[in-house]
N, C-alpha and C positions, 0 to 999 in steps of 0.2 A: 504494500500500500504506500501511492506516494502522493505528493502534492498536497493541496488545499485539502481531499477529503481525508487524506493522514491527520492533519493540523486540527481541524475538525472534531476528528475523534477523538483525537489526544486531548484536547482544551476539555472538550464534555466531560468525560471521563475523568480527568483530574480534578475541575472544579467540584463537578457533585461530593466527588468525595473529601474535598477542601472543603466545603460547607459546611457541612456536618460537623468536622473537626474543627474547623474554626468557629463555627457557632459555638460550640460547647467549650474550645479553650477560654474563648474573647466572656463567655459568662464566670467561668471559675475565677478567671482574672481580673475580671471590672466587680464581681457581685452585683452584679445588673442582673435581671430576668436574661433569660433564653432568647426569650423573645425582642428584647433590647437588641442585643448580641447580636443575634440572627438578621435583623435590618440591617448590621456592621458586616456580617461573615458575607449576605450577597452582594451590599455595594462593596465591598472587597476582590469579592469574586468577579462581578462584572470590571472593574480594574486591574486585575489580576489576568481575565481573559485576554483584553486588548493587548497589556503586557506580553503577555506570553505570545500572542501572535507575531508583534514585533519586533523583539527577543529575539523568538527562535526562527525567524527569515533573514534578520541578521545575521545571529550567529552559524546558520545555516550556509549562509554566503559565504561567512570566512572560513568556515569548514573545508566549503569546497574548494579554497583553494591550497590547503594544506597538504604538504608530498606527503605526510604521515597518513592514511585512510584507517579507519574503525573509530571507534570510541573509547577508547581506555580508561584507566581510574581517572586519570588528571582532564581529562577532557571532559569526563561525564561531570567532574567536581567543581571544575570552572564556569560550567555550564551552571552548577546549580548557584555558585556563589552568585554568579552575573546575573542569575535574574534573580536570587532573593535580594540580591544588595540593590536593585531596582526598583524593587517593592517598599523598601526600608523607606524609602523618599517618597513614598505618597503614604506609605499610612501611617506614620507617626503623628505628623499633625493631625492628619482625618482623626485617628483615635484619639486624640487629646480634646479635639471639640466633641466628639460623639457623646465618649466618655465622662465628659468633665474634669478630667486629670491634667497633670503637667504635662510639660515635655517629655521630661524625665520618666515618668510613670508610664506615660506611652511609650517610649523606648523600651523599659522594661518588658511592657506588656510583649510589644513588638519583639524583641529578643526572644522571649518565652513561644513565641510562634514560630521565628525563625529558626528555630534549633527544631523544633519538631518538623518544619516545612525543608530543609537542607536535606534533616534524613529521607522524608519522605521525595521531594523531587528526584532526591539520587535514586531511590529505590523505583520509584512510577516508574522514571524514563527506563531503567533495566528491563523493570519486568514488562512494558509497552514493547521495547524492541526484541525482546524475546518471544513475544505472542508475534507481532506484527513485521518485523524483520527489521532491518534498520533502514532510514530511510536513503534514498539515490545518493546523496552528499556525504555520505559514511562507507558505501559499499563499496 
């Protein structure tokens, strides 16, 4: 599977399950309702989508011009840094006005995801390209 409907499936697929997980971090962490939270996890997510389209067509591009081809540890790892460290930049402040917190609190908060979202995007994208194969600019 390549192109726009790889991208596609991959975005679907990982938000749904980013929602959930972040609905229910962003509640343990703020003590807001679920329901609070959950208006946060999908304007999150719908930010998160657009990201990650743009992201990963970039990074896609630089890939292909790389003599090295596959994916390796350091590749898949820079991957995940690059686009959580992308993310860092829009939802700290969003969480800080959602929330009512500081900066600071939202960083916190924001950390607290980002260490769960590092592992998990390393992990998604392994186990995507092992159901789905890797995409043209890897093979």
């Amino acid at each position: 599977m390549q192109g726009w409907r790889r991208r596609v499936l991959f975005v679907s697929l990982y938000e749904a399950i980013a929602i959930a997980f972040s609905s229910w971090g962003l509640a343990e962490m703020s003590g807001d309702g679920l329901a609070h939270a959950g208006v946060m996890g999908l304007a999150a997510s719908a930010i998160a989508i657009v990201w990650n389209l743009v992201f990963n067509a970039l990074f896609e591009r630089w890939e292909a011009r790389q003599t090295v081809r596959g994916r390796g540890f350091a590749r898949r790892a820079a991957h995940a840094i690059g686009f959580e460290g992308g993310l860092l930049l829009y939802f700290v402040p969003l969480f800080a006005w959602w929330f009512d917190v500081s900066l600071w609190q939202s960083l916190v908060m924001d950390l607290g995801l980002l260490v769960f979202f590092l592992i998990y995007t390393f992990v998604f994208n392994w186990c995507f390209d092992r159901v789905f194969g890797l995409p043209g600019s890897a093979a």
